[in-house]
N, C-alpha and C positions, 0 to 999 in steps of 0.2 A: 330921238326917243326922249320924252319928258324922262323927271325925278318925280317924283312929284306925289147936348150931351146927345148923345149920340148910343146907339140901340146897342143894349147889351144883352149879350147871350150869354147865356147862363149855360156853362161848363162845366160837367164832372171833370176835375182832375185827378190823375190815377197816384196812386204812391206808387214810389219806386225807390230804393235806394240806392245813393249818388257811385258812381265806379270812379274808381283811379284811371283807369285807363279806357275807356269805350271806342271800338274800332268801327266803323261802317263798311262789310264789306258783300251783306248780302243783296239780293236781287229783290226789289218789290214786288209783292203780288199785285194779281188784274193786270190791266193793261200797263203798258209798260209805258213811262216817263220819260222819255229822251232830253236832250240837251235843250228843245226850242219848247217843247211842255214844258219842264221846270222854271225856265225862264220867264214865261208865259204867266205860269203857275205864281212866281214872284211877284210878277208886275202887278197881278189882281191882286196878292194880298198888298201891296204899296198905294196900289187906287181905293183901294178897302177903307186903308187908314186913313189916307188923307180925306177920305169922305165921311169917317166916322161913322163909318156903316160896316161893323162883321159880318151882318145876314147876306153880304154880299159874296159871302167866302164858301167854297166847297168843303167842307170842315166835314171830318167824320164822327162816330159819337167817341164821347170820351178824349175830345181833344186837348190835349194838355199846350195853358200859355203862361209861357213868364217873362216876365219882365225884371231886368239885370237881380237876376235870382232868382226873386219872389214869382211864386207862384199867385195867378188871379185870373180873375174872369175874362173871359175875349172881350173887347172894347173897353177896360178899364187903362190907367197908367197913362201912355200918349197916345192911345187913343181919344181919349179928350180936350188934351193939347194940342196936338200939330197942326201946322197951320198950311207947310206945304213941304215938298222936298225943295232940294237944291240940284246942282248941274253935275255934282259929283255920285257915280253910281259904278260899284264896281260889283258885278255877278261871279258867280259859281257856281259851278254845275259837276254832280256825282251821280251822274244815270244809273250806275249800279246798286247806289245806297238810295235811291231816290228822295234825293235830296239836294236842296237849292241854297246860298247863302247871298248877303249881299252886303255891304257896306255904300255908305251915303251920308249925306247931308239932310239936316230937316230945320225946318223956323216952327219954335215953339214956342207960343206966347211972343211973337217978336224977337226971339234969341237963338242962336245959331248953336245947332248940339247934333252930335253925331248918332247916327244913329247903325246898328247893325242889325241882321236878322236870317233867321234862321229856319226852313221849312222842312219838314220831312212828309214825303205823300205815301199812302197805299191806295194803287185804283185811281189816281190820279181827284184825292181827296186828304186832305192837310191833318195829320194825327201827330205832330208837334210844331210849335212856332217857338221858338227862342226870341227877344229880342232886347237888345241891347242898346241904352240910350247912353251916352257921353254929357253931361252936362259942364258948360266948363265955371260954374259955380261950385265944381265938386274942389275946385284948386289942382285940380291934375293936369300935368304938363300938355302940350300941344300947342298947335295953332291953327285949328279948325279952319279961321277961313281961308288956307292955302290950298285947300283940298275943291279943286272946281272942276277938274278932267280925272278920269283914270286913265294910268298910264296902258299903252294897249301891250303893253308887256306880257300883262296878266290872261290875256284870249292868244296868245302867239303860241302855236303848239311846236313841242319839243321834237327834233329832228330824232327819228327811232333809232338811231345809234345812239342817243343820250338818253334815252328813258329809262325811267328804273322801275320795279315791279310796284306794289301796293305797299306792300311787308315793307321793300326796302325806302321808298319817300316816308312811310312813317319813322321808321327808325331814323334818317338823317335828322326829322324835325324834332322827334324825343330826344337826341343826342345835343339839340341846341340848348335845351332845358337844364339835362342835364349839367352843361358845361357853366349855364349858367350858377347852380346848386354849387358845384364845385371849387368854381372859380379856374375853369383849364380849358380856354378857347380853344388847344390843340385839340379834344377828342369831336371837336362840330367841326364839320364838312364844311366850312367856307370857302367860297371863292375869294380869291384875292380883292375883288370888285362886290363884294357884299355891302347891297345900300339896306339900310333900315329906316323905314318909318312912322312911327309912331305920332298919331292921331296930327295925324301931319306935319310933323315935323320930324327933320332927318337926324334921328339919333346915333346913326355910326354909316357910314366913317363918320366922327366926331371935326368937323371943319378945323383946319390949322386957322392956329392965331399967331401973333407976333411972337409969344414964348414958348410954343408947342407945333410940331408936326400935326398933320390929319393925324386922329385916331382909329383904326378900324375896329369892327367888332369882336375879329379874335383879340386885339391887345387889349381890349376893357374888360375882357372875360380873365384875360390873365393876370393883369392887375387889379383884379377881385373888385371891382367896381361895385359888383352889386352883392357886394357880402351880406350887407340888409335883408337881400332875398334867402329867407332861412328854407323853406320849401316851394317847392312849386305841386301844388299836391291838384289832384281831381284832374287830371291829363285824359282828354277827349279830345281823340281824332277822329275829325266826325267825318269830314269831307276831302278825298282824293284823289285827282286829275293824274293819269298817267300821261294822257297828251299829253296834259297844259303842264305836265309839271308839278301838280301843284297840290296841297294838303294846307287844309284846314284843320286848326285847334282851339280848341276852348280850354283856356286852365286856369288856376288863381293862384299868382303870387301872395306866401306870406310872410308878411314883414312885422315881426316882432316886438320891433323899437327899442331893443337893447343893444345893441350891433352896431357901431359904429363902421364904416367904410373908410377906406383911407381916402388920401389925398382925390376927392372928385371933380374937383374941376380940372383938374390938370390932367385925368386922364378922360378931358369929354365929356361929361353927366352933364343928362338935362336937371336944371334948376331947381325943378319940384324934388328932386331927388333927394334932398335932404330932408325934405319932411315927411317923407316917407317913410326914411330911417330913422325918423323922430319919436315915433308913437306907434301903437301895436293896429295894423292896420293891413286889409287885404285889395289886391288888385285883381278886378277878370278880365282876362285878358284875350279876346278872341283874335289868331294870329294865323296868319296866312304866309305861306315858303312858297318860293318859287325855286326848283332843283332844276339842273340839268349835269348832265353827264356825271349826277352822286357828288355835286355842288351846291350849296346855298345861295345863290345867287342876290335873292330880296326877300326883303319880308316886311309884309305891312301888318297892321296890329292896328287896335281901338284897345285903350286901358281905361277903365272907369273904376273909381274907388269906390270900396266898401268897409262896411264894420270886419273888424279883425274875424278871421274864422270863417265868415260868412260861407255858406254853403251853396252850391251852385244852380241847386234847384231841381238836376235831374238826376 
């Protein structure tokens, strides 16, 4: 097992003000969405974009698109850019909340940028898109082009002796946020064997060098690695696999710029991390747990930076 211009439609977008915590746990109305709909449902809006064509989309009225925040029109942002995806495409699927996510690769303008995204259907018709672009012009850590397979980790469902309710996968992935805010790796659920990776590259365990052990991810929580992260605020559980294990969040780190962390590279920290805790600045962070048996086993993430505060749009 690996580690590892164009027609615009013009959109009312609805107000809504942004929640701390938003759960997905209701049942769609109309016909109902199953796992190979949603999937299905994705794939059209991905051939959408890369055709620069939204009229190709079952879109309901009133459908709300943003793009990493900002609210705008359907076909504006990369939809005018992309040029194509890449070979990296990892799905999600919550038949219950009907709702679809995916993380990917995409060429924009000739440049390699990550892209995520997010669908919600009624009636098997699209009444939110989230989407999330990576650029690595933003200076945010990564290394995009390692991202070419999903690991098939992520589709492998959880043997029903391990599985845990809805209530409870959210609360283990809350509690990793948590621990983060605090700085106390003992109160997150980790497995011993918790890989993390971040927009492709693996940020804990933190690989052993010549003068340090691997680092895992509870011991960088405990030596407060990310003390910079003053809150973690706008926590959105959108999407939750009991099969698969698996829960989906959207949140934004924010990073102050007054906060100094201690010694970071000895305890692991990717490299951008210091200028993060440089200046007052925010991160969203759409993050993805894989649990088994009320363990965290992996988590994969897309971090894109934004102006400090920035609001998340929904």
């Amino acid at each position: 097992m690996s580690r590892n211009q164009p027609k615009r439609m013009g959109a009312t977008l609805l107000a809504s003000a942004s929640l701390a915590c938003t759960v997905a746990l209701a049942a769609p109305q109309g016909p109902h969405c199953e796992r190979s709909c949603l999937k299905g449902l994705m794939d059209q809006y991905l051939a959408a974009l890369v055709a620069h064509d939204p009229s190709r989309l079952p879109v309901a009225p009133g459908v709300r698109f943003t793009e990493n925040t900002n609210r705008m029109s359907l076909g504006d942002g990369l939809w005018q850019t992309i040029d194509g995806l890449g070979t990296f495409k990892l799905y999600i699927e919550d038949p219950a909340s009907g709702q679809a996510a995916f993380y990917g690769t995409a060429s924009e303008n000739g440049v390699t940028a990550l892209l995520g995204v997010r669908l919600k259907e009624r009636g098997r018709r699209l009444t939110e898109i989230e989407q999330f672009v990576v650029r690595q012009a933003s200076g945010i850590h990564g290394s995009f082009d390692r991202l070419v397979t999903a690991d098939p980790l992520w589709e492998e469902p959880v043997p029903e002796s391990e599985r845990s309710s809805r209530a409870a996968l959210i609360d283990d992935a809350d509690q990793y946020f948590n621990g983060i805010v605090r700085g106390d790796g003992d109160i997150v659920p980790f497995a011993e064997d918790c890989v993390r990776i971040e927009n492709g590259a693996q940020t804990a365990p933190a690989p052993a060098t010549a003068t340090r052990p691997a680092v895992s991810a509870r011991a960088q929580f405990n030596a407060r690695l990310y003390a910079y992260i003053h809150e973690i605020t706008n926590r959105r559980f959108l999407l939750v696999d009991p099969e698969r294990g698996i829960v989906y969040a959207v949140v934004m780190f924010q990073h102050p710029g007054d906060i100094r962390p201690p010694a970071r590279r000895a305890a692991g920290a990717p490299r951008s991390g210091f200028s993060l805790a440089s200046y007052p600045n925010t991160t969203e962070i759409i993050e993805t747990f894989k649990i088994r048996g009320g363990k965290i086993h992996d988590i994969f993430a897309y971090v894109s930076l934004l102006p400090y505060r920035q609001r998340p749009g929904w």
